[in-house]
mmCIF file of the N, C-alpha and C atoms, coordinates in Angstrom:
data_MODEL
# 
_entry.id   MODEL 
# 
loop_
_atom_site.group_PDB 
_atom_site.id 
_atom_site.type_symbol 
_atom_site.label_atom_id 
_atom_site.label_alt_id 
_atom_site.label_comp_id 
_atom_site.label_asym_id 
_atom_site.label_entity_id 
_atom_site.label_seq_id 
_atom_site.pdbx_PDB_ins_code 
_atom_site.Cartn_x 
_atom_site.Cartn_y 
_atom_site.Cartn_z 
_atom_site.occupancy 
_atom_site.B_iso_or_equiv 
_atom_site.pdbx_formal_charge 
_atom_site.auth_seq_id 
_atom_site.auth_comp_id 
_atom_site.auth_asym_id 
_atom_site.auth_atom_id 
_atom_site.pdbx_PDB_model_num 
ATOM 1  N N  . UNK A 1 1  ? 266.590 98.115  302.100 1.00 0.00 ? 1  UNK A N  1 
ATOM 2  C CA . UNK A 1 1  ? 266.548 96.754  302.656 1.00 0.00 ? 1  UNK A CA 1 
ATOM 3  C C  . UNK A 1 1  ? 265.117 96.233  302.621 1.00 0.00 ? 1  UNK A C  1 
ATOM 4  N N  . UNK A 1 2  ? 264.873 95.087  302.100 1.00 0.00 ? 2  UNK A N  1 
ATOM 5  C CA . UNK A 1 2  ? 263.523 94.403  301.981 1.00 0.00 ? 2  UNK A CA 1 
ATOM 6  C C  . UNK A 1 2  ? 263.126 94.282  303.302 1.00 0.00 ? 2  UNK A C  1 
ATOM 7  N N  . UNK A 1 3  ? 263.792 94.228  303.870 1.00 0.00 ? 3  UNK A N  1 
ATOM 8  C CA . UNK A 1 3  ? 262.816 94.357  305.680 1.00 0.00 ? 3  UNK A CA 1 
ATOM 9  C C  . UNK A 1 3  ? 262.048 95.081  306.076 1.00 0.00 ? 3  UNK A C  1 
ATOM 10 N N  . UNK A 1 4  ? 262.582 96.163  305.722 1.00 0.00 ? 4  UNK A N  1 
ATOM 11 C CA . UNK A 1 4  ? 262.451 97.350  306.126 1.00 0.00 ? 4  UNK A CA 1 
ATOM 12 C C  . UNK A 1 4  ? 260.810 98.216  305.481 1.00 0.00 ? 4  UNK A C  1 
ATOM 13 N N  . UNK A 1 5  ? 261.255 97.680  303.678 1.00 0.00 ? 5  UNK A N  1 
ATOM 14 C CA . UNK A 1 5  ? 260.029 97.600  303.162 1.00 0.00 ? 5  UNK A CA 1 
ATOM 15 C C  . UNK A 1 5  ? 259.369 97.137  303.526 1.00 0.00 ? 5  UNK A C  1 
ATOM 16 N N  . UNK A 1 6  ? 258.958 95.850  304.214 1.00 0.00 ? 6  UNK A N  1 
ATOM 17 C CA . UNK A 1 6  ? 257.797 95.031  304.496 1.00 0.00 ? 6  UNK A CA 1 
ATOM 18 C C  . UNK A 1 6  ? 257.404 95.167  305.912 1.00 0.00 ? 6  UNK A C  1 
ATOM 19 N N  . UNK A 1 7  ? 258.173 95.812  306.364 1.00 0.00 ? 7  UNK A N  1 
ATOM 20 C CA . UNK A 1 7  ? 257.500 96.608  307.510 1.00 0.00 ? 7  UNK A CA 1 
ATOM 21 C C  . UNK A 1 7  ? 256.824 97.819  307.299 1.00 0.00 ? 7  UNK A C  1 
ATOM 22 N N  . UNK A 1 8  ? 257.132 98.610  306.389 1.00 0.00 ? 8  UNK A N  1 
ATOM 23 C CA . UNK A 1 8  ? 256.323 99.897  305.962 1.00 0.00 ? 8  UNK A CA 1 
ATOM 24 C C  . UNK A 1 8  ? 255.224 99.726  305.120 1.00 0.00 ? 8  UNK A C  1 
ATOM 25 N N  . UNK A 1 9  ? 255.044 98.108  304.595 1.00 0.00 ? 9  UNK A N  1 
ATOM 26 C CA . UNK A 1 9  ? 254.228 98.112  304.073 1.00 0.00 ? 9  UNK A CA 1 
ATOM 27 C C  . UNK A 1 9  ? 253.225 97.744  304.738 1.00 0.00 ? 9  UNK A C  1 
ATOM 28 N N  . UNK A 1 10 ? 253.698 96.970  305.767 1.00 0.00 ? 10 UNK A N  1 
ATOM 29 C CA . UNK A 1 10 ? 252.513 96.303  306.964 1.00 0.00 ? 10 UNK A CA 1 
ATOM 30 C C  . UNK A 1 10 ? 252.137 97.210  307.935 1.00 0.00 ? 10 UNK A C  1 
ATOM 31 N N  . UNK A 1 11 ? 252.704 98.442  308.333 1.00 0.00 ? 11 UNK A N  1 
ATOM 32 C CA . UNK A 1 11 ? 252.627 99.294  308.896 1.00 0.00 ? 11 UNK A CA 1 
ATOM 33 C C  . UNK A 1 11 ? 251.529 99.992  308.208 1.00 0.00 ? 11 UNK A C  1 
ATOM 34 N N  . UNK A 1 12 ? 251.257 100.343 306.998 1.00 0.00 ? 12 UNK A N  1 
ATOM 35 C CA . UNK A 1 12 ? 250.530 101.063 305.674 1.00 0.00 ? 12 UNK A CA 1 
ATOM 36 C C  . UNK A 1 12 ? 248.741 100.066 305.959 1.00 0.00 ? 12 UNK A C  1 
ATOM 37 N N  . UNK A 1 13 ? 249.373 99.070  305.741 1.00 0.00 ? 13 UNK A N  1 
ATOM 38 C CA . UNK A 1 13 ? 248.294 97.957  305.509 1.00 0.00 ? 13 UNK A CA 1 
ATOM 39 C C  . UNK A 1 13 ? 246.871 98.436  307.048 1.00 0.00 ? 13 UNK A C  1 
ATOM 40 N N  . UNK A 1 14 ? 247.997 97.720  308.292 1.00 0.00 ? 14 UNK A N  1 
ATOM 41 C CA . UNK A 1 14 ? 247.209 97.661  309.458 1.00 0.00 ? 14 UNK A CA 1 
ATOM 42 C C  . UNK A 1 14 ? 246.457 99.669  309.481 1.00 0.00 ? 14 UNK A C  1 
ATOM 43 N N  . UNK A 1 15 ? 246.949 100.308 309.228 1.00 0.00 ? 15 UNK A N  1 
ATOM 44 C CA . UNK A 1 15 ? 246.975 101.793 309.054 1.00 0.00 ? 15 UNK A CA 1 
ATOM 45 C C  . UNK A 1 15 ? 245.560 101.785 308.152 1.00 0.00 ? 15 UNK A C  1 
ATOM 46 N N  . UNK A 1 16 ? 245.660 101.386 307.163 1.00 0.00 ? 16 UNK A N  1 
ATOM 47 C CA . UNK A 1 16 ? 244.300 101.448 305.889 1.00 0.00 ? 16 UNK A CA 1 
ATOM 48 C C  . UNK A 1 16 ? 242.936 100.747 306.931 1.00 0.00 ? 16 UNK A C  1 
ATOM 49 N N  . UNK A 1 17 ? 243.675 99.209  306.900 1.00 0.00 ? 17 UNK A N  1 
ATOM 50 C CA . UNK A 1 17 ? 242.694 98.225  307.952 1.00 0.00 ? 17 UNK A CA 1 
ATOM 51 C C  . UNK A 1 17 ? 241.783 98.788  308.744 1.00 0.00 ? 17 UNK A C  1 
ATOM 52 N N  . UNK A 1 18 ? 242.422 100.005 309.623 1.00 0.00 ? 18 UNK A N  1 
ATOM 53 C CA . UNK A 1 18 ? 241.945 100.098 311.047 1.00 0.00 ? 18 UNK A CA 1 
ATOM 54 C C  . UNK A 1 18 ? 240.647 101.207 310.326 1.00 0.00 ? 18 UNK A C  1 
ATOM 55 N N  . UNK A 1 19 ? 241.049 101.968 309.379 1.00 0.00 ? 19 UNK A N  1 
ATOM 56 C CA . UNK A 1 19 ? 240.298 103.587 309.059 1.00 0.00 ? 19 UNK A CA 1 
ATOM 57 C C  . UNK A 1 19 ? 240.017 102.834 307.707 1.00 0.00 ? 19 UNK A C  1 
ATOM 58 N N  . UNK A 1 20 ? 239.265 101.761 306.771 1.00 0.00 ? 20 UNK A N  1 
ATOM 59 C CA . UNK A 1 20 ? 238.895 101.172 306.129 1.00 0.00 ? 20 UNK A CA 1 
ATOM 60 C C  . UNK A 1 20 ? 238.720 99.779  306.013 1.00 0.00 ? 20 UNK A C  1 
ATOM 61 N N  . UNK A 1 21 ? 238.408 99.096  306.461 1.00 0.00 ? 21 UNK A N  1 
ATOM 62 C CA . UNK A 1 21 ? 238.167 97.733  306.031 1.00 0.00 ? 21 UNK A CA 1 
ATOM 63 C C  . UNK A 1 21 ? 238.040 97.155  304.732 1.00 0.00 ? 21 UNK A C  1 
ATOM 64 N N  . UNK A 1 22 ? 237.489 97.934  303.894 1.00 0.00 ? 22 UNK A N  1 
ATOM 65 C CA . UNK A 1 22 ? 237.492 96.881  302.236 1.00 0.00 ? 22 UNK A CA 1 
ATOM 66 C C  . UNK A 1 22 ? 238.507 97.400  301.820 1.00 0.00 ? 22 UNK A C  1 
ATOM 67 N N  . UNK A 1 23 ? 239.731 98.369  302.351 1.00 0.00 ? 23 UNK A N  1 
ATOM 68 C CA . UNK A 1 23 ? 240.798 97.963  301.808 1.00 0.00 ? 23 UNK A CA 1 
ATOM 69 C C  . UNK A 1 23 ? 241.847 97.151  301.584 1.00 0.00 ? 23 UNK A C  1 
ATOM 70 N N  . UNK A 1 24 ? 241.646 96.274  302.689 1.00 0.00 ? 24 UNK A N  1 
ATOM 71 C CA . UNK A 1 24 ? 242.525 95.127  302.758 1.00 0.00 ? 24 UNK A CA 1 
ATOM 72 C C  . UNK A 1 24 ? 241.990 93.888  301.612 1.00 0.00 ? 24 UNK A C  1 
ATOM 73 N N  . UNK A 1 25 ? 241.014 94.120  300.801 1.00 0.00 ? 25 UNK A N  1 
ATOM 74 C CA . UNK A 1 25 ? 240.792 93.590  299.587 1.00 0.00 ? 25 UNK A CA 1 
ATOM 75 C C  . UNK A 1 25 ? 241.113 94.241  298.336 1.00 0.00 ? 25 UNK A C  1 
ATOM 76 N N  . UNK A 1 26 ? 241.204 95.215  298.510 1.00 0.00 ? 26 UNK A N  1 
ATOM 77 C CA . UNK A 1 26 ? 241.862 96.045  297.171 1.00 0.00 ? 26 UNK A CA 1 
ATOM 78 C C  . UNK A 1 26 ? 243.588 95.415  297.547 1.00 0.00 ? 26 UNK A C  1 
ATOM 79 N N  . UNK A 1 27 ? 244.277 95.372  298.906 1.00 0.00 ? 27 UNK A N  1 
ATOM 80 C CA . UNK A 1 27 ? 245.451 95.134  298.724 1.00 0.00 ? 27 UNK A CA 1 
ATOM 81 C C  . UNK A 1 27 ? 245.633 93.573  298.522 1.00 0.00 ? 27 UNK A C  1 
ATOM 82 N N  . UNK A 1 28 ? 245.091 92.537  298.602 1.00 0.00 ? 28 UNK A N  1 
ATOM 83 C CA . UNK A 1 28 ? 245.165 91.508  298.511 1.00 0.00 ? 28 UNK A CA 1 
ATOM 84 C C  . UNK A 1 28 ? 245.175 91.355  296.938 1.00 0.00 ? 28 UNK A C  1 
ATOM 85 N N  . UNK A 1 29 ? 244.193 91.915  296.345 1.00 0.00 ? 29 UNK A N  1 
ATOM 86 C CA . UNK A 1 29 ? 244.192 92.064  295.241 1.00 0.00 ? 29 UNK A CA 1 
ATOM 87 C C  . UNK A 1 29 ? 245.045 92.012  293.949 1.00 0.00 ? 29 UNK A C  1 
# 
């Protein structure tokens, strides 16, 4: 279910965010 994905992906994201910051430019990317 695409929901579901885009919660694991935002889950992933805020996860990178917190223990990297210039990764949320590699994912924007």
């Amino acid at each position: 279910c695409p929901m579901a994905q885009m919660t694991l992906k935002n889950g992933i994201e805020r996860l990178l965010k917190k223990e990297i910051p210039e990764v949320r430019e590699v994912i924007s990317a």
